[in-house]
N, CA, C and O atoms as CSV, one atom per row, in Angstrom:
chain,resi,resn,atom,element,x,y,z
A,1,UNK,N,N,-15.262,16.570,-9.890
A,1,UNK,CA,C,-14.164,15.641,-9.674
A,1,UNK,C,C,-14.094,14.723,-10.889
A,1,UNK,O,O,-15.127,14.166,-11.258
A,2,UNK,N,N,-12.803,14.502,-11.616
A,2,UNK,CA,C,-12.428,14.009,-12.729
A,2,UNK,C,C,-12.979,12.200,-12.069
A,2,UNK,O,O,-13.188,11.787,-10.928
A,3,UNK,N,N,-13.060,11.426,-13.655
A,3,UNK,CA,C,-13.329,9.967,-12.996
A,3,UNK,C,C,-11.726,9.380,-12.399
A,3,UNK,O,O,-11.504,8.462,-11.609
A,4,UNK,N,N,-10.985,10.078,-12.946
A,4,UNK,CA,C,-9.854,9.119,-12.546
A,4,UNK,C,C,-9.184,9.634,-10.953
A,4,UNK,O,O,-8.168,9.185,-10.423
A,5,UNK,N,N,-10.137,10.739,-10.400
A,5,UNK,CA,C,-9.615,11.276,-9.353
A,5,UNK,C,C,-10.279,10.034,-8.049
A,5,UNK,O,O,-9.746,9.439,-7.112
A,6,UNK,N,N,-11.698,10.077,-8.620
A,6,UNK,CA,C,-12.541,9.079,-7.929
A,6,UNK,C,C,-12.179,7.861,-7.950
A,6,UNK,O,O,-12.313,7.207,-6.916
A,7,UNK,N,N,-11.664,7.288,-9.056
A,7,UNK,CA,C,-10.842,6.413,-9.292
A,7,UNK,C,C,-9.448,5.909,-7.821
A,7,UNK,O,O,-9.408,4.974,-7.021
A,8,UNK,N,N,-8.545,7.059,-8.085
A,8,UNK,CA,C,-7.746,7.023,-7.211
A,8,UNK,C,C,-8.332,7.207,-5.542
A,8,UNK,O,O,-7.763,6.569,-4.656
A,9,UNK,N,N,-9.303,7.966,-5.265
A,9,UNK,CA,C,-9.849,7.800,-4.099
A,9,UNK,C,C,-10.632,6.357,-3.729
A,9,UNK,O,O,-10.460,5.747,-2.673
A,10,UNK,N,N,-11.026,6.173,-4.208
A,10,UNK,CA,C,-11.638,4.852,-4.171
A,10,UNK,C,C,-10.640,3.915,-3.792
A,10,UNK,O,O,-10.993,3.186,-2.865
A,11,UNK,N,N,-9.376,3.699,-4.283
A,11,UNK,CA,C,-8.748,2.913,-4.690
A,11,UNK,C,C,-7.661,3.398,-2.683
A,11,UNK,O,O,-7.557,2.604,-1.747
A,12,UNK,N,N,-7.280,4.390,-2.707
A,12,UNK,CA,C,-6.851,4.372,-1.163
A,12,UNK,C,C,-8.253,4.218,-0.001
A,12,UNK,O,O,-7.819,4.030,1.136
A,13,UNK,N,N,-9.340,4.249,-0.042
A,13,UNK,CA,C,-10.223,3.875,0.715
A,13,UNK,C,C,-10.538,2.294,1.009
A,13,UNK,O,O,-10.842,1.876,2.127
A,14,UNK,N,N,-10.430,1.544,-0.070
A,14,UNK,CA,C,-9.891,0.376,-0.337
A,14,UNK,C,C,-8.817,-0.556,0.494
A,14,UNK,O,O,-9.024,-1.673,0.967
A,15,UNK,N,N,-7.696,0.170,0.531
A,15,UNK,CA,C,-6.314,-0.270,0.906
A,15,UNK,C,C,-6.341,0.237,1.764
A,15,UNK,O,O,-5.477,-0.159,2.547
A,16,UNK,N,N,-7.145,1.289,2.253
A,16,UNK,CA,C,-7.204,1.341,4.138
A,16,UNK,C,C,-7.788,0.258,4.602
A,16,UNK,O,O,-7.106,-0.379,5.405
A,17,UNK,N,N,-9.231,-0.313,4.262
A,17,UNK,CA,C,-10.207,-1.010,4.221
A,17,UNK,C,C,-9.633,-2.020,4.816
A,17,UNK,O,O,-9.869,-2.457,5.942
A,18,UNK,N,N,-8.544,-2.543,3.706
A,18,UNK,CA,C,-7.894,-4.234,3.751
A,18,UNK,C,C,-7.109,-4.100,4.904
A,18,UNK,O,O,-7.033,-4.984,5.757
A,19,UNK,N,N,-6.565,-3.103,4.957
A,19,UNK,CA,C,-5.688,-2.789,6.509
A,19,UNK,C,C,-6.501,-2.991,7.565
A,19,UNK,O,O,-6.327,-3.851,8.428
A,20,UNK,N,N,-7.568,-2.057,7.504
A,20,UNK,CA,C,-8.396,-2.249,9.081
A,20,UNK,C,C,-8.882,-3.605,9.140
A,20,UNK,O,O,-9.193,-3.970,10.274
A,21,UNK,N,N,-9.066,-4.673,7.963
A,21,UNK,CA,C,-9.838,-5.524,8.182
A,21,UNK,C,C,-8.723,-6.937,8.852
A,21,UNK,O,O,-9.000,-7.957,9.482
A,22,UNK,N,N,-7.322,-6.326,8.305
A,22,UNK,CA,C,-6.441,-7.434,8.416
A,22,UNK,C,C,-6.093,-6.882,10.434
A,22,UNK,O,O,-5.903,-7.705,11.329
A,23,UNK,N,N,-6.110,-5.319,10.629
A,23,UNK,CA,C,-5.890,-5.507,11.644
A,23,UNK,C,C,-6.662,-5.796,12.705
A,23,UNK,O,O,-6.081,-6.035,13.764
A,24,UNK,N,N,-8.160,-5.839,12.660
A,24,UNK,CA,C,-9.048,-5.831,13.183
A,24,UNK,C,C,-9.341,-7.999,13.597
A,24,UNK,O,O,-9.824,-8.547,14.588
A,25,UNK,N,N,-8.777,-8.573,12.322
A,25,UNK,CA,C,-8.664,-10.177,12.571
A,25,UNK,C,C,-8.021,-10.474,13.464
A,25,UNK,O,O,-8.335,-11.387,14.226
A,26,UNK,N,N,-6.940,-9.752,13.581
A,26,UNK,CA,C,-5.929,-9.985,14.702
A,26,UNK,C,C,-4.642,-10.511,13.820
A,26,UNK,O,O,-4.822,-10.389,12.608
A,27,UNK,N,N,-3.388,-11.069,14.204
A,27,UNK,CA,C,-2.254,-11.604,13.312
A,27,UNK,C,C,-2.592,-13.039,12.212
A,27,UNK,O,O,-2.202,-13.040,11.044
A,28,UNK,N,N,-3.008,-13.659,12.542
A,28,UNK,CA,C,-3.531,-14.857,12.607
A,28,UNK,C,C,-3.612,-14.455,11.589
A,28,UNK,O,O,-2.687,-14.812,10.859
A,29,UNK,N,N,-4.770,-13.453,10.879
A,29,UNK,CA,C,-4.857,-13.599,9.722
A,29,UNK,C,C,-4.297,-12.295,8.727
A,29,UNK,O,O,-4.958,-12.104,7.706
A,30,UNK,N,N,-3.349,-11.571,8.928
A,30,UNK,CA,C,-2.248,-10.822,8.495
A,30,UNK,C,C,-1.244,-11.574,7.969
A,30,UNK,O,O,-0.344,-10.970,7.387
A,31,UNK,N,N,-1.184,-13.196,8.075
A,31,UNK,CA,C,-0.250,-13.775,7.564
A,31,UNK,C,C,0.114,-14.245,6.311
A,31,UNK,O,O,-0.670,-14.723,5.491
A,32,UNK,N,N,1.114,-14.129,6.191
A,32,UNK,CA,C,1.502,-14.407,4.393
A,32,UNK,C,C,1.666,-15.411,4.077
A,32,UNK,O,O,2.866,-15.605,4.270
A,33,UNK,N,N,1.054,-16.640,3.513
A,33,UNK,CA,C,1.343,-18.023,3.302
A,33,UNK,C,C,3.277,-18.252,2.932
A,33,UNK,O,O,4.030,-19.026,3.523
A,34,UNK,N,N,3.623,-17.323,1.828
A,34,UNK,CA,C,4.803,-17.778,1.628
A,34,UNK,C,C,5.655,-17.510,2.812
A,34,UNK,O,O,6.448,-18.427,3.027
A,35,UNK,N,N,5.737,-16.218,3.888
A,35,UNK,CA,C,6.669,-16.497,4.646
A,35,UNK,C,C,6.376,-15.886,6.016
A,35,UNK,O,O,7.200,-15.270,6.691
A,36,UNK,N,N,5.095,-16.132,6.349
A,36,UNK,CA,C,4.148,-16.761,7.839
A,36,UNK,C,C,4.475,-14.674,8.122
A,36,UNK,O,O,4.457,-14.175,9.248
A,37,UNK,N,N,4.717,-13.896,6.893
A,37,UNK,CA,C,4.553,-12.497,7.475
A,37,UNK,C,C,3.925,-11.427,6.505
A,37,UNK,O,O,3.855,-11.751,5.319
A,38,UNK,N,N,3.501,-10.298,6.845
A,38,UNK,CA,C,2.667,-9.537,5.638
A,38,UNK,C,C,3.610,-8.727,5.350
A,38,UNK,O,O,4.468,-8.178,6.042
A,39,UNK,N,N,3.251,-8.695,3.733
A,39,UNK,CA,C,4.531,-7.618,2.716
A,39,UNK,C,C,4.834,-6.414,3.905
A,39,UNK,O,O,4.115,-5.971,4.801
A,40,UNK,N,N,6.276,-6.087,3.474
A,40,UNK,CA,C,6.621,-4.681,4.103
A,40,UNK,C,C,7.754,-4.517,2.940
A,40,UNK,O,O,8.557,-5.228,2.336
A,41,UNK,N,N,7.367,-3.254,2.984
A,41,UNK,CA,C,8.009,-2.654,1.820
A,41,UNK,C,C,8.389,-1.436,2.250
A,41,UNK,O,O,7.598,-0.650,2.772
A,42,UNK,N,N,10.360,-1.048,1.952
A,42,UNK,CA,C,10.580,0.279,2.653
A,42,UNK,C,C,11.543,0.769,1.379
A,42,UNK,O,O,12.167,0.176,0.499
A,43,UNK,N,N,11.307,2.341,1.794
A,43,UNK,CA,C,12.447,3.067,0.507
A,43,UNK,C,C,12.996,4.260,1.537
A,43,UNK,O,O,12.524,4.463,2.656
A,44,UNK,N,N,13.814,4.817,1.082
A,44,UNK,CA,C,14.589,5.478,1.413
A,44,UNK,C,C,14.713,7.045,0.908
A,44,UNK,O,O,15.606,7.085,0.061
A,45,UNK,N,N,14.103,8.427,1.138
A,45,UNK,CA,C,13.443,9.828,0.910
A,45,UNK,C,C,15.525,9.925,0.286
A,45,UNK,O,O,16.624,9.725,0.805
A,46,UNK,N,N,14.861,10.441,-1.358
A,46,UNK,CA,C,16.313,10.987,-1.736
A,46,UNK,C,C,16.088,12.243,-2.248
A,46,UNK,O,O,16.907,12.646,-3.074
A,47,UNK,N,N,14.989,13.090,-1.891
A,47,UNK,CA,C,14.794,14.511,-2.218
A,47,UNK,C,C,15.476,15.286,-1.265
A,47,UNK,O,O,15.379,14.951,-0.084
A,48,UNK,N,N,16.309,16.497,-1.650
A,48,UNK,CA,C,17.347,16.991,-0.799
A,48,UNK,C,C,16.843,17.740,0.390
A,48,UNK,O,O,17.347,17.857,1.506
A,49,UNK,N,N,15.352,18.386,-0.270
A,49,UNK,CA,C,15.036,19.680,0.518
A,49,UNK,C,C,13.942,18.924,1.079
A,49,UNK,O,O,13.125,19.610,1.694
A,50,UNK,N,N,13.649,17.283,1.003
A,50,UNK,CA,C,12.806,16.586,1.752
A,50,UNK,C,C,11.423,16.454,1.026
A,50,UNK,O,O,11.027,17.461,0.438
A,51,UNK,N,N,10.538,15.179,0.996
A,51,UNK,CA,C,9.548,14.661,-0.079
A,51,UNK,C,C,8.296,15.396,0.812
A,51,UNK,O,O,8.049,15.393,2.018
A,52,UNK,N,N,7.543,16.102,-0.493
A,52,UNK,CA,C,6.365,16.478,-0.081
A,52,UNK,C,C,5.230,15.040,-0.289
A,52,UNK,O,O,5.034,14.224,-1.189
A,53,UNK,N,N,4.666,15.286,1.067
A,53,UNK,CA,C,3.094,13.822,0.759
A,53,UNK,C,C,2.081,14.379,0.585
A,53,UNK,O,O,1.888,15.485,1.089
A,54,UNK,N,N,1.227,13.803,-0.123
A,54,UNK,CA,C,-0.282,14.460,-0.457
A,54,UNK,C,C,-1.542,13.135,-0.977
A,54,UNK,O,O,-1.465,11.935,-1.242
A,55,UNK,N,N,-2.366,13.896,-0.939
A,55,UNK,CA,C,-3.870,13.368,-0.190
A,55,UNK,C,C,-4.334,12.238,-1.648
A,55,UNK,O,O,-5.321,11.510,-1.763
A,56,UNK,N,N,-3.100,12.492,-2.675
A,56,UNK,CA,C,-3.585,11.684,-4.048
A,56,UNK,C,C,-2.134,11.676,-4.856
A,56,UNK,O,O,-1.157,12.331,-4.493
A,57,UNK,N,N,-2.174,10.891,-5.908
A,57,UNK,CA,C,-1.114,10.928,-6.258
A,57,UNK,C,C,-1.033,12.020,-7.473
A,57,UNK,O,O,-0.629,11.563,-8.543
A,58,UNK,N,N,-1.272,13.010,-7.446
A,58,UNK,CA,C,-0.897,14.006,-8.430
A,58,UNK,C,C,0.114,15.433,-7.727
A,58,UNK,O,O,0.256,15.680,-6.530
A,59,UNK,N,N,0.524,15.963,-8.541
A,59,UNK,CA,C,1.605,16.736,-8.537
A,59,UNK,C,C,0.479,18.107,-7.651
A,59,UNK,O,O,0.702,18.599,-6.545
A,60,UNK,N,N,-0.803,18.458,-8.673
A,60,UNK,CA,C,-1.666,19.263,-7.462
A,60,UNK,C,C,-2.385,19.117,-6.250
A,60,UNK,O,O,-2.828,20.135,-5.717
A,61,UNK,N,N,-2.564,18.042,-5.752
A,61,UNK,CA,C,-3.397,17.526,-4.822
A,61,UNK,C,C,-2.716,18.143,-3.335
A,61,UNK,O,O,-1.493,18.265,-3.278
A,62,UNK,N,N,-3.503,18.489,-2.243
A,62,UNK,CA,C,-2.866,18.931,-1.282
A,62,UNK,C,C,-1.988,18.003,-0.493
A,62,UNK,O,O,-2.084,16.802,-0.240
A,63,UNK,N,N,-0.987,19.045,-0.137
A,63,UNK,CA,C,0.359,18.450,0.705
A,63,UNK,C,C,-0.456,18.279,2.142
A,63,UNK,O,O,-1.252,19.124,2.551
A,64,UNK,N,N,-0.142,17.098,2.816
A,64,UNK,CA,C,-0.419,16.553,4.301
A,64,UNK,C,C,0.586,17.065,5.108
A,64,UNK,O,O,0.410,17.956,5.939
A,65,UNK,N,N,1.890,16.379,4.816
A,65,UNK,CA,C,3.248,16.394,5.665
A,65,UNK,C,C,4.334,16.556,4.723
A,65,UNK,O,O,3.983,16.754,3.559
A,66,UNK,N,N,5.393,16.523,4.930
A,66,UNK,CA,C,7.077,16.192,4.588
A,66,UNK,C,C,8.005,14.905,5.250
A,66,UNK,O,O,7.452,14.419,6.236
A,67,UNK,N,N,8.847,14.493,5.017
A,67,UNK,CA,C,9.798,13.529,5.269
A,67,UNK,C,C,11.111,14.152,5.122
A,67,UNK,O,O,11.024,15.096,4.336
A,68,UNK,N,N,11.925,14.040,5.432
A,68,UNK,CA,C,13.154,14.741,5.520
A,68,UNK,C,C,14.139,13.526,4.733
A,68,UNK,O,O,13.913,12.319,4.655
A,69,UNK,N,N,15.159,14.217,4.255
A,69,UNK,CA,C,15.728,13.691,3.376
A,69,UNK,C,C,16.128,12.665,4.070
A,69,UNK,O,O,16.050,12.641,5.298
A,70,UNK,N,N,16.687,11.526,3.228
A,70,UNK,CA,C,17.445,10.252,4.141
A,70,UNK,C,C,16.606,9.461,4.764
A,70,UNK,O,O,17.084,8.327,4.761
A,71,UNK,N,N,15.275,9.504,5.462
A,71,UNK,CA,C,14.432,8.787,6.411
A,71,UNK,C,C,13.975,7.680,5.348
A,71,UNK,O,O,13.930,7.810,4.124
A,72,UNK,N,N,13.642,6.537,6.133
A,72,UNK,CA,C,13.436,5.484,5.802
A,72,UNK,C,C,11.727,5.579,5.938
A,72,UNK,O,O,11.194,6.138,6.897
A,73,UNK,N,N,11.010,4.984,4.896
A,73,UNK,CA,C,9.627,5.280,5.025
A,73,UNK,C,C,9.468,3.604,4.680
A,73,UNK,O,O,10.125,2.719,4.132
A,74,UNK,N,N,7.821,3.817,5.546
A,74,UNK,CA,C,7.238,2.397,4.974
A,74,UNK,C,C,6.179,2.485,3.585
A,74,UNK,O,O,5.357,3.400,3.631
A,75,UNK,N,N,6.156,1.575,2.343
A,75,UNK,CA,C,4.978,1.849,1.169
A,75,UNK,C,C,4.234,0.710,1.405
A,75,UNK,O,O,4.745,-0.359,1.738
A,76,UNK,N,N,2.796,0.928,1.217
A,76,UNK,CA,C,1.983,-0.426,1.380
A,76,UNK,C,C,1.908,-0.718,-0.024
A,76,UNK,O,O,1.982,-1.853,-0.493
A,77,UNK,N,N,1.708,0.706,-0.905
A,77,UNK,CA,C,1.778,0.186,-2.837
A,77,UNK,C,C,1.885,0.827,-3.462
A,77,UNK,O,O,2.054,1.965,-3.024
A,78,UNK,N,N,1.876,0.620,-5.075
A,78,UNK,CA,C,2.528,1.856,-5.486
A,78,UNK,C,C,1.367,1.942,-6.966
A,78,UNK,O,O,0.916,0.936,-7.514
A,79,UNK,N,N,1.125,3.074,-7.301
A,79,UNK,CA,C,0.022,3.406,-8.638
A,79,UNK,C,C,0.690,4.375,-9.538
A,79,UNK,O,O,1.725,4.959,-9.218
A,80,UNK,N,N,-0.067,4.574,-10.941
A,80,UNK,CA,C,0.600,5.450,-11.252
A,80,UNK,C,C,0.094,6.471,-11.471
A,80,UNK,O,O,-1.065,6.257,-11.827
A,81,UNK,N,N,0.384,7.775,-11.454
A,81,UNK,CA,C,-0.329,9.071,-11.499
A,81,UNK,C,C,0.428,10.201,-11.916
A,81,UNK,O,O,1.544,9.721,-11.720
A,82,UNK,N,N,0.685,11.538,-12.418
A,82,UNK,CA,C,1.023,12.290,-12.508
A,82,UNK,C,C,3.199,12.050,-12.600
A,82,UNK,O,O,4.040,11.555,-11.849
A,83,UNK,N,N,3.227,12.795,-14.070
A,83,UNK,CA,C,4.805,11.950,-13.767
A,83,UNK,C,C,5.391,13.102,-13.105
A,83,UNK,O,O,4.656,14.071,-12.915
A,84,UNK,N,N,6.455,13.143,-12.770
A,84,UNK,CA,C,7.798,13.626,-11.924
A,84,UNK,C,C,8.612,13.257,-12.189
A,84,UNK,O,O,9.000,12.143,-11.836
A,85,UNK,N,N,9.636,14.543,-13.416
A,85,UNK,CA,C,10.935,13.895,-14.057
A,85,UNK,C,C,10.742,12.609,-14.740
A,85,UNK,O,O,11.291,11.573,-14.365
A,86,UNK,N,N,9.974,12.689,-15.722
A,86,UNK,CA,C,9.644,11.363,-16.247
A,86,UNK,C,C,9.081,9.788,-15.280
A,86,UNK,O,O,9.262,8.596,-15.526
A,87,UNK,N,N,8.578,10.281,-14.486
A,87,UNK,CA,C,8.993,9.038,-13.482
A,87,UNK,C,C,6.907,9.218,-12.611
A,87,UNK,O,O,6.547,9.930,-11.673
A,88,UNK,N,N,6.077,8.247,-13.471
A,88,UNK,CA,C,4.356,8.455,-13.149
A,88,UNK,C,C,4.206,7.522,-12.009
A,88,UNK,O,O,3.063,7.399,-11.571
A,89,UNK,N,N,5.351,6.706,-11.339
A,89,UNK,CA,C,4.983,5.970,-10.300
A,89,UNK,C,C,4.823,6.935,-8.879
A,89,UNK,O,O,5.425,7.969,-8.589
A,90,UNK,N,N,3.838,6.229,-8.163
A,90,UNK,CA,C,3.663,7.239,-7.128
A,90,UNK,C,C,3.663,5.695,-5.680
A,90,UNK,O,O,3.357,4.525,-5.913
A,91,UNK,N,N,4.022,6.166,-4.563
A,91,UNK,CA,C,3.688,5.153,-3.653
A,91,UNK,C,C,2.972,5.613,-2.578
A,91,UNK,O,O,2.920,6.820,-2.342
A,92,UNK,N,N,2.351,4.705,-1.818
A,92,UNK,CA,C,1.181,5.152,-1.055
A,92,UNK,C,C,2.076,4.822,0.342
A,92,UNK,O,O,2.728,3.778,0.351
A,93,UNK,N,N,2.105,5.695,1.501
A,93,UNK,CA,C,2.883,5.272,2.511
A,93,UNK,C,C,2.600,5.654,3.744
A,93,UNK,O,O,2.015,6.708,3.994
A,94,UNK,N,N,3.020,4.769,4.671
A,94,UNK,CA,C,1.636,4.402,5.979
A,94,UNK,C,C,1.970,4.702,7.383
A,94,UNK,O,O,1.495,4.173,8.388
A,95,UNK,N,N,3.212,6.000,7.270
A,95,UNK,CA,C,4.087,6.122,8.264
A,95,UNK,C,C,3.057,7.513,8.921
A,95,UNK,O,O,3.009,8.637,8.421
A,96,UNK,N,N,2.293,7.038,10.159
A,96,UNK,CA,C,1.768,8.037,10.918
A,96,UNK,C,C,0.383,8.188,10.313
A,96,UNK,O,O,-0.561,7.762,10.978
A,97,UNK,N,N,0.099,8.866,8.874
A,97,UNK,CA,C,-0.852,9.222,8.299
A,97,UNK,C,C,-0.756,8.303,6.897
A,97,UNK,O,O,0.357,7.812,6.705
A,98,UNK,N,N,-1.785,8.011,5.897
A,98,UNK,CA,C,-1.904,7.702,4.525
A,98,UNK,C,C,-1.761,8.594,3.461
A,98,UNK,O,O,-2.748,9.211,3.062
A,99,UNK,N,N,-0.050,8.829,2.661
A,99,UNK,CA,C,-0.072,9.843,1.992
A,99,UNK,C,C,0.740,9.084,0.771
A,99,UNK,O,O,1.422,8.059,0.756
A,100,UNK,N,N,0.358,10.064,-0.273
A,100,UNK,CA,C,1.248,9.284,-1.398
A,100,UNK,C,C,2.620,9.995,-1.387
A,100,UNK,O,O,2.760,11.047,-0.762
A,101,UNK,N,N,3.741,9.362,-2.151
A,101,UNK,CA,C,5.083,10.222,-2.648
A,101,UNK,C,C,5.156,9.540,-3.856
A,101,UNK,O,O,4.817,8.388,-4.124
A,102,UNK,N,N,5.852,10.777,-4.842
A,102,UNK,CA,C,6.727,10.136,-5.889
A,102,UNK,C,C,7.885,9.473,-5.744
A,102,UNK,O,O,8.917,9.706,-5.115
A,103,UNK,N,N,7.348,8.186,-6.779
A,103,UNK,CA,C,8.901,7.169,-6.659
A,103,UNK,C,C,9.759,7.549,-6.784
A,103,UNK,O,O,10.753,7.109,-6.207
A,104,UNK,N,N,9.783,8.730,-7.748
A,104,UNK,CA,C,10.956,9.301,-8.310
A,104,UNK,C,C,12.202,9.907,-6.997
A,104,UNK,O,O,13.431,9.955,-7.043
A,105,UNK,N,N,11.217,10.303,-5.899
A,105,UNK,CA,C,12.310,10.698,-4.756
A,105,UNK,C,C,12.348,9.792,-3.864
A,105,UNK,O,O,12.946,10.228,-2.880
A,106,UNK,N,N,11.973,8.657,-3.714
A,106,UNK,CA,C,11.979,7.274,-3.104
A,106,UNK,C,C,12.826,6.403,-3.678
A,106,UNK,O,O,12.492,6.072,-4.816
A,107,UNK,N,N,14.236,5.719,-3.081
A,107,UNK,CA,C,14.872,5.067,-3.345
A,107,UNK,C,C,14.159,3.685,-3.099
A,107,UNK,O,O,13.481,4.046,-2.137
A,108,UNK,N,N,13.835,2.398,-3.271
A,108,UNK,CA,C,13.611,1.145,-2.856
A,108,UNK,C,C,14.713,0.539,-1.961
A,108,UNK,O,O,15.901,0.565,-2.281
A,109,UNK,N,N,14.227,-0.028,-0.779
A,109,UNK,CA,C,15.208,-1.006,-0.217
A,109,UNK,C,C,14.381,-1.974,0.194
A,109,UNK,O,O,13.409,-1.998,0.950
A,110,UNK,N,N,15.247,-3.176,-0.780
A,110,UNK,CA,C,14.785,-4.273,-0.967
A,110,UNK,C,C,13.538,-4.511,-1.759
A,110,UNK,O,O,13.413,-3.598,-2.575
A,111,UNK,N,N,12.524,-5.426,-1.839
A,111,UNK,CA,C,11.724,-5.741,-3.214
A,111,UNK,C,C,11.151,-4.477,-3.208
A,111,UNK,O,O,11.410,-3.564,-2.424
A,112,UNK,N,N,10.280,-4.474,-4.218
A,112,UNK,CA,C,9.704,-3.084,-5.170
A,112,UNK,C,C,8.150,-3.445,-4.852
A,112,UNK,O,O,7.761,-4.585,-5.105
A,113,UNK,N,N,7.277,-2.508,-4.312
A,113,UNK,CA,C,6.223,-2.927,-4.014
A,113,UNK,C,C,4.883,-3.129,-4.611
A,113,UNK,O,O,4.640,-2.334,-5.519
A,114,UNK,N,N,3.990,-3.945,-4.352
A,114,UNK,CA,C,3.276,-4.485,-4.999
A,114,UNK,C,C,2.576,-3.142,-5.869
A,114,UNK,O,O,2.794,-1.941,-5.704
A,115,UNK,N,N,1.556,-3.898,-6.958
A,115,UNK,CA,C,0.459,-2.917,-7.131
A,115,UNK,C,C,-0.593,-2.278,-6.215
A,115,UNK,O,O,-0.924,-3.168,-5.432
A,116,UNK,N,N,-1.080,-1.476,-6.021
A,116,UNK,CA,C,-2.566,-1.047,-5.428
A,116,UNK,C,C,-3.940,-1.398,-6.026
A,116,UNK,O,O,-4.970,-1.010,-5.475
């Protein structure tokens, strides 16, 4: 395993981590000082034949699921990895299972999400 693969694993084991720990506090402390709520960040699947998700953000890494075109997904963050059509941003997204997609077939609605 390459370092930057471990790298990226590490790095979603992490951001599960902060999840279980924020959900495990209870709300109380899920809260966002600036606006009493925690980031949510959604985009919108603009791949026609529907976005493949997978277990890392590279173009080989195994596929988990699909999203169908048009569906509204939730991203907790976004890294960069492997480009697609010029485009190395990848987002990590938390709908059902933890899988990455390329930005490139992810429209943003509303702010653009944090780093990972």
């Amino acid at each position: 395993m390459s370092p930057r693969t471990t790298a990226i694993r590490l790095g979603i084991l992490a951001a599960g981590g902060a999840l279980t720990a924020l959900t495990a506090a209870g709300p109380a402390a899920a809260l966002d000082d600036a606006n009493n709520h925690p980031p949510v960040y959604k985009g919108r699947v603009t791949a026609k034949t529907g976005l493949l998700l997978r277990t890392a953000p590279t173009r080989g890494s195994k596929v988990i699921r699909t999203e169908p075109y048009g569906k509204v997904v939730t991203i907790f963050c976004k890294t960069t990895g492997d480009r697609v059509a010029n485009n190395n941003r990848w987002y990590l997204l938390t709908d059902g299972t933890w899988a990455w997609g390329s930005a490139h077939y992810i429209a943003n609605i509303g702010q653009v999400p944090r780093w990972c």
